[in-house]
N, C-alpha and C positions, 0 to 999 in steps of 0.2 A: 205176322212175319213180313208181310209184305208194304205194310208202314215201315216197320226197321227199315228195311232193303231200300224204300223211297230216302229216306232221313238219310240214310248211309251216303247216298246218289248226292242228296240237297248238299252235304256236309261237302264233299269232294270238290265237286262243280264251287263251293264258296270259295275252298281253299287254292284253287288253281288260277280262279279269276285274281285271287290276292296275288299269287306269282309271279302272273302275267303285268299285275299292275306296279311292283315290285321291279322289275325287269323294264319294263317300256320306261319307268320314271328314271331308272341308273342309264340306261341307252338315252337319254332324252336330256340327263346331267352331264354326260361325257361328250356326249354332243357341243352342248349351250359351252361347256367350261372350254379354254383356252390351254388346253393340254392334248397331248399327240397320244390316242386310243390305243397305242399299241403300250409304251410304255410309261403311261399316266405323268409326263415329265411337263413341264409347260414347254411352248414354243420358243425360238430366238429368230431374231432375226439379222443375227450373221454364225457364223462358226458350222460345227458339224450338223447341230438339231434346228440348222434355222426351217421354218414352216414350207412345206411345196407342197403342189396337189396333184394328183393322181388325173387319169383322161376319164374319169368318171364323175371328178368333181371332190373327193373326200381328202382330208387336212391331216400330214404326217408331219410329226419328225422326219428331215430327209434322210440321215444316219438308220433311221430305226425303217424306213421302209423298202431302202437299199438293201436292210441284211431280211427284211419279209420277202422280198421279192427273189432272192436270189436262190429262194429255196420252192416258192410258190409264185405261179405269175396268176396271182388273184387279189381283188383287191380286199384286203382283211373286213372292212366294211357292208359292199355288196355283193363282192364275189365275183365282180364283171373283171374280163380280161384287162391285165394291168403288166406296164414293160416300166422299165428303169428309164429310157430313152423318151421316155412319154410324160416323164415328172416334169410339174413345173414350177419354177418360185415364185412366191405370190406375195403382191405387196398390195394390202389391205390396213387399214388402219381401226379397221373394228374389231381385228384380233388386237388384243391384247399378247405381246411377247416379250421375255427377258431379255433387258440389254446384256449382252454379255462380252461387249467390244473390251471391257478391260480385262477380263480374264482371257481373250482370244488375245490381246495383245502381253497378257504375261505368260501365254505357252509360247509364242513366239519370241520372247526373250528368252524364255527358259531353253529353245531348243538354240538361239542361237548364241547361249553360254554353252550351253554343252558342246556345240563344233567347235567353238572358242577353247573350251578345254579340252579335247582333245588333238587339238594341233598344237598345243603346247603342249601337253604332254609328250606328245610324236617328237617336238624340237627337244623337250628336255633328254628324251632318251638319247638322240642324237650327239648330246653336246657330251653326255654322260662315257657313249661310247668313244668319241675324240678325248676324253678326259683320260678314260684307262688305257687308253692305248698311248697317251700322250705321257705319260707316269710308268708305263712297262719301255717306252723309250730312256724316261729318264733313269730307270734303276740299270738299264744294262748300261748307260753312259757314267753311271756311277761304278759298276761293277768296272767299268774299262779303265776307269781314272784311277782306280784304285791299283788297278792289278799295273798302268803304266808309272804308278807313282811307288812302287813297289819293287819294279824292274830297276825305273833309274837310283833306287837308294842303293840298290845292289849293285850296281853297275860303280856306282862311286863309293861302296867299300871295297869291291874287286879294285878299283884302281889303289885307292888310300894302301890297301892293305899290299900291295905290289911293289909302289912305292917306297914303303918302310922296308919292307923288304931288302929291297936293291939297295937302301941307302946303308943299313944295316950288314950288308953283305959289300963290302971296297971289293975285291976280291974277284967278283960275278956274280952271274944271275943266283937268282935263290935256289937252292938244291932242289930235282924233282923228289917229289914224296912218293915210297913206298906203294905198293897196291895190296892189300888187304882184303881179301873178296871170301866168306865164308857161308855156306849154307845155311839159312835159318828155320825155312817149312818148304815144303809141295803139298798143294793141294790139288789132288786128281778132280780129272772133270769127265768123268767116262761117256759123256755122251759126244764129245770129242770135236769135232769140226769149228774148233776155236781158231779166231783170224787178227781180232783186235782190241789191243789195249788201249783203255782210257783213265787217268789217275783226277780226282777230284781233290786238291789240297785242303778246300775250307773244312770237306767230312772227314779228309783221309779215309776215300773209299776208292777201290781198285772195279772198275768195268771191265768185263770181259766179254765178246761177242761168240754166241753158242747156241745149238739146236734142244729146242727141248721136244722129249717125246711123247706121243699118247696117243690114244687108241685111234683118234679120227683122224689125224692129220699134225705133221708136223711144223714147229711153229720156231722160230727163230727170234730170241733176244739176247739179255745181255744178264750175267752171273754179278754180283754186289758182292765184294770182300772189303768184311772192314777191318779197316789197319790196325783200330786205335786198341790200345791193352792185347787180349789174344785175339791174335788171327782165327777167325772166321767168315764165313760164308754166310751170308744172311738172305739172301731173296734171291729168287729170279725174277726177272723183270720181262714181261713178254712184247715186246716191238709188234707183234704181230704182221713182223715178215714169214713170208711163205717160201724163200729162196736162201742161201746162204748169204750173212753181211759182210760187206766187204769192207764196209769203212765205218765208225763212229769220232765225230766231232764234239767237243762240251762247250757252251756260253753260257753261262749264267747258273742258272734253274735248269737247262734244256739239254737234254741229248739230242741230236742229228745226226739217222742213221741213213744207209743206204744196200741197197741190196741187188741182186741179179732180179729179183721177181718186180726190178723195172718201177721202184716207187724207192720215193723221198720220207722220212718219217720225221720228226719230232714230237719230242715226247717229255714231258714234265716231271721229273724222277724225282722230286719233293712230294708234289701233289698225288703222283702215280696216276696221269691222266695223257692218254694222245690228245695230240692238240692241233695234226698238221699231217695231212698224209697228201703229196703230190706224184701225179700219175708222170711218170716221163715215159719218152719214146723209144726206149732203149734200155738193156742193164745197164747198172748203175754200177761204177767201179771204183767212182771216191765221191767225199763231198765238202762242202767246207761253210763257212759261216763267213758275210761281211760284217770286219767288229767294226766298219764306222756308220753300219743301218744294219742293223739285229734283221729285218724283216728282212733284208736281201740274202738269199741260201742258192747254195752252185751244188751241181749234180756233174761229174765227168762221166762220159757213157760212153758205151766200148764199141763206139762209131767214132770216135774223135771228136765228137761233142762235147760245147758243154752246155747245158739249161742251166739260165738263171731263172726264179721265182724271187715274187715278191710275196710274202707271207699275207699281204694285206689284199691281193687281188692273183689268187694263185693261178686261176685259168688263162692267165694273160702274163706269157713268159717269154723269153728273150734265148737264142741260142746265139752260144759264139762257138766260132769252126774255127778248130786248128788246122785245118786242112793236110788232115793227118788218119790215117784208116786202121790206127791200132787204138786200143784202149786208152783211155786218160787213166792212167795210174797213181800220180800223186798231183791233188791238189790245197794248195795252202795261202791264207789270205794274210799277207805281211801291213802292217799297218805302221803309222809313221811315227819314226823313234829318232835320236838322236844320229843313228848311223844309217836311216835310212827314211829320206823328206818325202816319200811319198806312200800312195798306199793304194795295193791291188793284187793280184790274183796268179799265184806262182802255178804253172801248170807243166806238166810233164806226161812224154810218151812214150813208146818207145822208142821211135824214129823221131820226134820232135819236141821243143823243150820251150817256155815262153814266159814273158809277165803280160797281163793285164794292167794297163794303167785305170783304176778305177776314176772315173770322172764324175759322174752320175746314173742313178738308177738303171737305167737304158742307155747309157755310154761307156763302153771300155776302147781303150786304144790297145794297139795288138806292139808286144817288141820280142823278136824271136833273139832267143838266146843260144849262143852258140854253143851248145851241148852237143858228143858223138851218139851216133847211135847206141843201139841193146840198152837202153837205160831202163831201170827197174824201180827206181827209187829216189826222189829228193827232199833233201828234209833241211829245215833253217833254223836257223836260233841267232833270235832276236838280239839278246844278250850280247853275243859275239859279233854279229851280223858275220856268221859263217852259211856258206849250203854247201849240203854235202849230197854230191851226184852219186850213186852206185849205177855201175855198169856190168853186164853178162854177157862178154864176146860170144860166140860158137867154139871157140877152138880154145883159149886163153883163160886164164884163170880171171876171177871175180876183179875188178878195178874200183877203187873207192876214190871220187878226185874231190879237195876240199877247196872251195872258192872264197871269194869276197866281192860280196854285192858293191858295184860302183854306180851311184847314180849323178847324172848332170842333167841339170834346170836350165841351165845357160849355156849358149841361148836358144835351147830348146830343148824340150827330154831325150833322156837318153840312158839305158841301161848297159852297162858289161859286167863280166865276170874276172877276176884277178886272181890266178891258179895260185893256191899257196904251196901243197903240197900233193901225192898222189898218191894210195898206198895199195900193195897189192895182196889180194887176199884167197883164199881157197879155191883151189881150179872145179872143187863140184859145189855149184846151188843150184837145186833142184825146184826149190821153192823163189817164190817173192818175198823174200824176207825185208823188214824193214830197220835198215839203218839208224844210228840214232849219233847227233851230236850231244853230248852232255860234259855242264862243267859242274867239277865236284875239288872241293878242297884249294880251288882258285885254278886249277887245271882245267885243263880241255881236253877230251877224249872221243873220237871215235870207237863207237861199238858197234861190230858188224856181227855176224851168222857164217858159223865156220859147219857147214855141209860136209865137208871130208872126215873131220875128227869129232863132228856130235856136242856144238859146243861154241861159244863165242870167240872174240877177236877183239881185243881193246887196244889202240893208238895213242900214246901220248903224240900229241903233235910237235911238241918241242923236245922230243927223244927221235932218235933216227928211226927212218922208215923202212927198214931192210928186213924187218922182222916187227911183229907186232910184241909191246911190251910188256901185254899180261894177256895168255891162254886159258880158260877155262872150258871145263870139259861138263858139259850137262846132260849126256847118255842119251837127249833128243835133240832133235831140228829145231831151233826158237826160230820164230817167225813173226815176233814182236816185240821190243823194249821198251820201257819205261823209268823212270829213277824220284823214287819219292822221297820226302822228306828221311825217312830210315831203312828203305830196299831198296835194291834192284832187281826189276821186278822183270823177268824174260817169263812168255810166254809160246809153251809147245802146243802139238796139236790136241792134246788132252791133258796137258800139266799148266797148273801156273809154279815157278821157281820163284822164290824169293829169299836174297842174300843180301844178307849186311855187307855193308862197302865202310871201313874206317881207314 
């Protein structure tokens, strides 16, 4: 037994000595060879792994014993204290190391394509963004050309067809025509607090501004009736005003609302997206579009303000003072037609009335128009180149006064007004109802809101003014009109009316 035991002993002591000699010959080849012991890599002598030495004396990769040390300050080799600050690089020529100056110089091309590529890419975005917004200029400059080149065919068969008219009649002028006005639908809007109409020709769709309800909070936009085949109601459309709207404006694609809860909206009523929300400093009580820069939108605020923005740098806006401390009530952007060479910003108060000469972005020139006070209302048409004032004395019955825009360039600007006619109407409005010139059938009509009898008020102009020449009776308050290709569309606080006009 105790020979085994010895043999067993002899057997051990061979195989350990073998370990040992096994061990000191791999320590002794990693040594001799020209590779960094930590990650068996060869040396270089430039880039991340070039060769440096420890303050002990022993040969790294500098990358591979940056990341030893930062976890252990010892040297992997003898274990003697070892710091990063203490490496050194060693230029010996009996190491043997990989050149690696050509691959250090294709990462350095390589990173300096890719800063190369991404500052072009930065520029292309850039040019990308001037491209679309330079293309959303050109469609509303189409949208305008179209809609101006559309006006004046019309404008030259009003005259053509006047013409024949007269020549056709020796006699006199041509007989006024009949009024024909008959009911055709209402559609109830029971949530009520309806304020304004807006008509879309290319959808034949009717907007209407209205609260919608729900459990958390009430929310305020605008009602879609479409015209075409049966009248219906098709969508609400939510603005996500939080205040009642006072005004809505249409260009293009875009609604432009405004509201008392003191914000500017547009909103994409194709796409069904906001697109545009700016903060003003005051309720908002009208607003308007400039059609010769889509990106330029007017806010009137019931300070006698008005803010312009530019859609393209909204925080940075422009206020013009009527120096006037009632509401801006109607605002309208007149642009340059045949009967009128210039183009800018019709504003009205109640105590004060005005144009904007628009010049540039950041310039308007101020020309106050001689308008009396209690004014409620002014509305233009182009067409005619008529405005028509509404006024609400205190004591006297409703006053409608219909003008003629006169402008002079020579030799300087200059706006007036040339009273045509003056009509008087219902001694109670209670409301701000909004006036409306419209021509239908080669005629021209004033349509007012008769408050006493529940019901409108229509003017031929070239019929005498002593009396209005068609009364209709609509058993509410309108306080908005409209006149589309086959309605006339009056607007109560909970009702839309609409009647065929032949």
């Amino acid at each position: 037994m105790i020979n085994n035991l010895t043999t067993t002993v002899s057997n051990d002591s061979e195989t350990l000595n073998n370990i040992c000699q096994r061990c000191s010959s791999s320590i002794k080849q990693v040594e001799d060879d020209d590779v960094c012991p930590i990650c068996f890599e060869q040396w270089t002598i430039s880039g991340q792994h070039r060769v440096v030495s420890t303050y002990c004396g022993h040969l790294f990769g500098k990358i591979c014993i940056e990341k030893w040390l930062r976890t252990t300050p010892n040297c992997p080799q003898c274990q003697s204290r070892a710091k990063r600050r203490d490496l050194r690089r060693i230029y010996c020529r009996t190491i043997q190391a990989v050149d690696t100056s050509e691959r250090d110089n294709a990462i350095r091309e390589r990173d300096f394509e890719r800063k190369t590529r991404r500052k072009l890419e930065y520029e292309k975005a850039e040019q990308q963004l001037a491209y679309d917004t330079l293309r959303e200029q050109f469609k509303h400059l189409q949208i305008e050309n179209d809609r101006l080149l559309k006006l004046t065919q019309r404008m030259n068969n009003i005259e053509t067809t006047t013409n024949e008219s007269l020549r056709l009649l020796p006699n006199g002028p041509a007989p006024i025509p009949s009024i024909n006005i008959q009911l055709e639908t209402v559609i109830k809007i029971p949530e009520g607090l309806c304020r304004v109409l807006a008509y879309v020709p290319s959808h034949q769709w009717l907007f209407i501004s209205q609260p919608k309800n729900n459990a958390l909070h009430r929310d305020y936009g605008i009602k879609k009736i479409n015209l075409v085949n049966n009248i219906h109601t098709s969508e609400y459309i939510s603005l996500h005003h939080t205040k009642p709207i006072r005004d809505i404006q249409l260009h293009g694609d875009f609604i432009l609302s405004c509201s008392w809860d003191k914000t500017l909206r547009i909103y994409n009523y194709i796409e069904n997206t906001s697109t545009l929300v700016c903060e003003c400093t005051a309720q908002v009580w009208s607003c308007a579009w400039n059609f010769d820069d889509p990106n330029i939108i007017y806010a009137g605020l019931n300070n006698g303000q008005i803010q312009v923005f530019d859609r393209r740098q909204v925080h940075q806006n422009e206020t013009l003072s009527l120096s006037s401390t009632s509401p801006i009530l109607c605002l309208e952007y007149i642009t340059k037609n045949s009967n009128f060479n210039s183009s800018g910003l019709l504003v009205g108060s109640n105590d004060k009335s005005g144009f904007y000469q628009y010049i540039s972005n950041h310039e308007h020139h101020f020309y106050e128009l001689p308008l009396n006070k209690n004014l409620f209302g002014l509305h233009y048409n182009a067409t005619t180149n008529h405005l028509l004032a509404s006024f609400r004395p205190q004591s006297n019955p409703t006053r409608y006064e219909l003008y003629k825009l006169i402008i002079k360039s020579d030799p300087s600007f200059n706006i007036s007004l040339q009273l045509i006619q003056t009509f008087i109407g219902s001694s109670i409005n209670l409301i701000l109802s909004r006036s409306k010139i419209l021509d239908k059938n080669f005629q021209i009509y004033i349509i007012t809101s008769d408050n006493g009898s529940h019901g409108i008020e229509l003017w031929n102009i070239r019929q005498s003014i002593d009396k209005p020449s068609f009364k209709l009776s609509t058993q509410c308050d309108i306080i908005d009109i409209c006149l589309t290709q086959e309605y006339l569309c009056l607007l109560a606080d909970n009702q839309i009316r609409l009647y065929k006009w032949t």
